[in-house]
N, C-alpha and C positions, 0 to 999 in steps of 0.2 A: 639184385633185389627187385622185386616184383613191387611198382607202383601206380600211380592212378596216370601220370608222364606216359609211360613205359608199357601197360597194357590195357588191353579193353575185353572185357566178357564178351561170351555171345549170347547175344539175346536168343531164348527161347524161341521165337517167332522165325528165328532164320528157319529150323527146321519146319520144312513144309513140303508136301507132296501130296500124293495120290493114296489114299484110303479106300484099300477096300474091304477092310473089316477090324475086327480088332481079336480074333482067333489070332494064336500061336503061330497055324500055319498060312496068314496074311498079311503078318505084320512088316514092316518094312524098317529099316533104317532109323527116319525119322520120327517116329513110333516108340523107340525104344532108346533112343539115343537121350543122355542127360546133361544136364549141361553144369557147369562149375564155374563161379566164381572166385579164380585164386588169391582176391584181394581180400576177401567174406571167408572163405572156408578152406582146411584139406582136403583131399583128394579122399573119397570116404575107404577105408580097407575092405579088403575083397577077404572072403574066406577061403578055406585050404582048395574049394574044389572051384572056386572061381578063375575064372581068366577074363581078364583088363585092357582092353585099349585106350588111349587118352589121347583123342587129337588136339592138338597147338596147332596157329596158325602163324606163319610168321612173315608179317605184313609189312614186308622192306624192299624196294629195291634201290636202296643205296647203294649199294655193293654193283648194282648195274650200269647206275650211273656213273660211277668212278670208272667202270672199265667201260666207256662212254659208250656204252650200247641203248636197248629204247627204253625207256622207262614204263610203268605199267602192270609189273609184277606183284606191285605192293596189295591191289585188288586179287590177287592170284587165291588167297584162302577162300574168301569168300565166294567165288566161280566152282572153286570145288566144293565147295560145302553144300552147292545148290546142286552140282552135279550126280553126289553122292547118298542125297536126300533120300530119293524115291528104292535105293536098290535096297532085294526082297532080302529079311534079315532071316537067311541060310544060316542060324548060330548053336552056335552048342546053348542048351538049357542054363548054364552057369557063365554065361559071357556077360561082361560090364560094359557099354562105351560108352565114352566119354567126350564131351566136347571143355578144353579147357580154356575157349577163349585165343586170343591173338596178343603175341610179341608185338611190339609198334619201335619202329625206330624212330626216336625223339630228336626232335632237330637235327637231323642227319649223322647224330653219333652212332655211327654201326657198331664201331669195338663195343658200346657200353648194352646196345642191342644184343650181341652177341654173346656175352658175359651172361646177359640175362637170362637168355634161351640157353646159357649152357648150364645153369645151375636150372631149370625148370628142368628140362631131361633129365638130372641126374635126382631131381624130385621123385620124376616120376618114377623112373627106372626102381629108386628106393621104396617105394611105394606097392612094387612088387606088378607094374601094368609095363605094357610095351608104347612104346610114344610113335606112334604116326605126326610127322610133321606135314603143313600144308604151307608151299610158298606160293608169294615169294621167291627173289631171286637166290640164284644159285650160291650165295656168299649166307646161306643156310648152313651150308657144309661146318664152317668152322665153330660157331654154335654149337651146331648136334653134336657133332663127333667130338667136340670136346669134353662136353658130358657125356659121352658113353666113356671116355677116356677117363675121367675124374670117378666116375661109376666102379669102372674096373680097374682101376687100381688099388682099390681097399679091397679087391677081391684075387688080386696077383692072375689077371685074365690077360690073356693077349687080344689085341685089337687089329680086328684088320678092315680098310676102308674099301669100298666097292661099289664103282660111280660109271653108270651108264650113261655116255656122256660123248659128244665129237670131239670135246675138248678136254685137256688135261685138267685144267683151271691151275696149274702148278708156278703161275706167273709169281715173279719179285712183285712184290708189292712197289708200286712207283710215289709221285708228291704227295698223293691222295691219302695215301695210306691201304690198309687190304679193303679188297673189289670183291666182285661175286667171281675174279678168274684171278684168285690165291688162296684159295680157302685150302688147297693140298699142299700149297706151297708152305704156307702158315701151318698144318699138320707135325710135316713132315722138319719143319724146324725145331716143333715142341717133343718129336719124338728121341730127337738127334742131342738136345739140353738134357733128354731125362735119361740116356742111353738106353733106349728102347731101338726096336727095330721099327722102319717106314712101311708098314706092310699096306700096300695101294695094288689095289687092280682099278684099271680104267676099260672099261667097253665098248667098243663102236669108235675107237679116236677114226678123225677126220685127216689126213695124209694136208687136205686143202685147207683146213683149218688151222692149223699148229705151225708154228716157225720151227727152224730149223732149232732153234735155241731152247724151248719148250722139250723138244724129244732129247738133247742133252740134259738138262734139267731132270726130267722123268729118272732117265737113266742113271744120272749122278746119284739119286734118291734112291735107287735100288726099285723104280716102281715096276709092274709089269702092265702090258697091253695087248689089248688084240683088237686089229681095226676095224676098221667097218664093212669091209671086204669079206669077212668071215662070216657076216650076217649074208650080205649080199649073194656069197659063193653058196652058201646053207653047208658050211665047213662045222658041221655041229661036231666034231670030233674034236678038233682044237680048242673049240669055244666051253665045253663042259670039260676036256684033259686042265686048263687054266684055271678055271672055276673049282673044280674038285681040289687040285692040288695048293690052289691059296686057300681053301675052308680047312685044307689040313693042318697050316701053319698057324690059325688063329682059334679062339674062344670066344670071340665076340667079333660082332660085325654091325660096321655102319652101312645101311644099303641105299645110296640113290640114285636117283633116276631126273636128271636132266630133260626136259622133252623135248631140247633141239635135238638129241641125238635119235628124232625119228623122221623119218622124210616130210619133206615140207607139205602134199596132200592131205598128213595124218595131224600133224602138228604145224597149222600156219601161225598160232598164236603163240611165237617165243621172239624173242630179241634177234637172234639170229638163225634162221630159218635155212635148214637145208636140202636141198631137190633130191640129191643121193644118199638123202639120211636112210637108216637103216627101219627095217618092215616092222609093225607091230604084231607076227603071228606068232606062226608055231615057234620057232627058234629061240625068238627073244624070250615066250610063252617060256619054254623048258628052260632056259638058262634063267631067266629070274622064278621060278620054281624049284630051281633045284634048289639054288641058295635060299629060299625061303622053308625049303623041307629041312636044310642044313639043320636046324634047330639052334644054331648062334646069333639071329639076327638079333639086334638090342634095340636099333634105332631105323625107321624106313622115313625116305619123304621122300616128295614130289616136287621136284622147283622149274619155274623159270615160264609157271601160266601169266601169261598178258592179255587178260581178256579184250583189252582195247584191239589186240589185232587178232583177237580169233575171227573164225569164220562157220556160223553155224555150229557153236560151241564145239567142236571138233577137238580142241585141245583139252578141254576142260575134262571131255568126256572120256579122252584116252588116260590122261591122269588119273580120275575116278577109278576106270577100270585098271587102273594097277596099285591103286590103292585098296580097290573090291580084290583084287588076288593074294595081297596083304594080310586083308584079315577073314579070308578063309583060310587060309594058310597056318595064321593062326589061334583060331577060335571058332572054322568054322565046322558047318553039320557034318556029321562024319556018312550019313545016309546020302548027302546029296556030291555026284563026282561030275 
């Protein structure tokens, strides 16, 4: 349940950028973007020819802290919301977006955080809009994909989760309780209670990142992967044969995007930053495109911005830009390629 603890609106005034008119074909993001107060109002209904986006921000890094990495993420919506302002709104005539304000983890209770954000997506989801989330650390995961999981089940869908990522994040939860590296772990528990299948792709795992224990784990789970190697080799064959054939086993899909799992040049502002992370181009380009053309995504976010250690907004901005291929993907101009 959604309270005055537990979230905060966005102010109007975040949105702010560069105007250079206010024609159709000048308008930008910040322009057109509207904002929501979910403590005041519904989400307003969209009509048959509309299509909805609704970004949440989810302003936690508890989940970081427990798996004792830096902290910093909890600023993470807000870096993107400034990064995302200014780009030019490429949209279909009938597109909604939506700012719905930011989760907040209240006195470091992540489960009740999390609970939160998971009945918010499955608001939204109900509401007939797609949820772009904004983190926030990576312990995002158990949140969203839960609500897409509560979503689809009144609808008998299959759920399949798909995490660009060096890491698995499929850790036992340890004293703390779950971290931002168990949120598959936590998944693939609630799928195993409901007798459902663990249906998990991970992309980009790190060989130098993961224990020995972790890649048992994966495996006991039934998860699949392809490591970061694939990117590196530009093995685009293996990388889209994986991709295609998990979109075949599911109806709905959680999609995220970790931004350690891009080299540390592209990405210096995450928790754990890596030099042989994998390239932001064409490769990654067409494997998160495909699954975006898929037409099953339900749930997209972006986790693990630390603005405290960006560098020359570099992080912020590669996030931006995969949250901008997001929602051209779906909602935007069909004139502009």
């Amino acid at each position: 349940m959604i309270t005055k603890d537990n979230y905060q609106p966005t102010a109007a005034t975040t949105w702010t950028g560069r105007t250079d008119g206010t024609e159709p074909d000048l308008l930008r993001w910040h322009q057109v973007i509207k904002t929501v107060d979910l403590l005041q109002a519904s989400l307003p209904a969209l009509t048959a020819h509309e299509k909805g986006i609704v970004f949440v921000g989810f302003a936690c890094d508890e989940g970081v802290r427990r798996n004792k990495g830096r902290t910093g993420a909890a600023a993470g919506p807000f870096a993107l919301r400034k990064a995302i302002a200014g780009f030019p709104a490429h949209l279909q005539p009938d597109t909604v977006l939506l700012d719905a304000g930011d989760i907040l983890c209240a006195n470091g209770d992540l489960e009740s955080a999390q609970q939160t954000l998971a009945n918010t997506v499955q608001t939204i989801l109900k509401a007939g809009y797609l949820p772009v989330l904004l983190g926030g650390g990576h312990e995002i995961t158990y949140g969203h994909a839960s609500g897409i999981r509560a979503y689809a089940k009144g609808r008998k869908e299959r759920v399949g989760f798909i995490n660009f990522d060096a890491h698995f994040d499929i850790r036992i939860p340890g004293e703390e309780g779950p971290s931002s590296g168990t949120g598959f772990w936590q998944l693939a528990q609630d799928c195993k209670q409901a007798g459902e299948p663990f249906n998990y792709l991970a992309l980009g795992i790190q060989k130098n990142g993961n224990t020995r224990q972790l890649f048992n784990i994966a495996g006991e789970a039934g998860a699949t992967y392809v490591s970061a190697d694939a990117f590196h080799l530009q093995d685009k064959d293996t990388l889209l044969a994986a991709i295609q054939h998990f979109l075949r086993q599911t109806d709905r899909i959680y999609l995220t995007t970790c931004l350690d799992v891009f080299a540390a040049p592209f990405a210096p502002g995450v928790s754990a930053t890596a030099f042989n992370g994998i390239w932001p181009g064409g490769l990654f380009l067409q494997c998160y495109r495909t699954i975006l053309q898929s037409g099953k995504v339900a749930g997209v976010d972006v986790a693990e911005l630390n603005p405290a250690l960006d560098i020359d907004n570099r992080t912020a901005k590669l996030g931006a830009a995969i949250i901008f291929e997001t929602v051209m993907a779906y909602c935007g101009e069909e004139s502009i390629d």
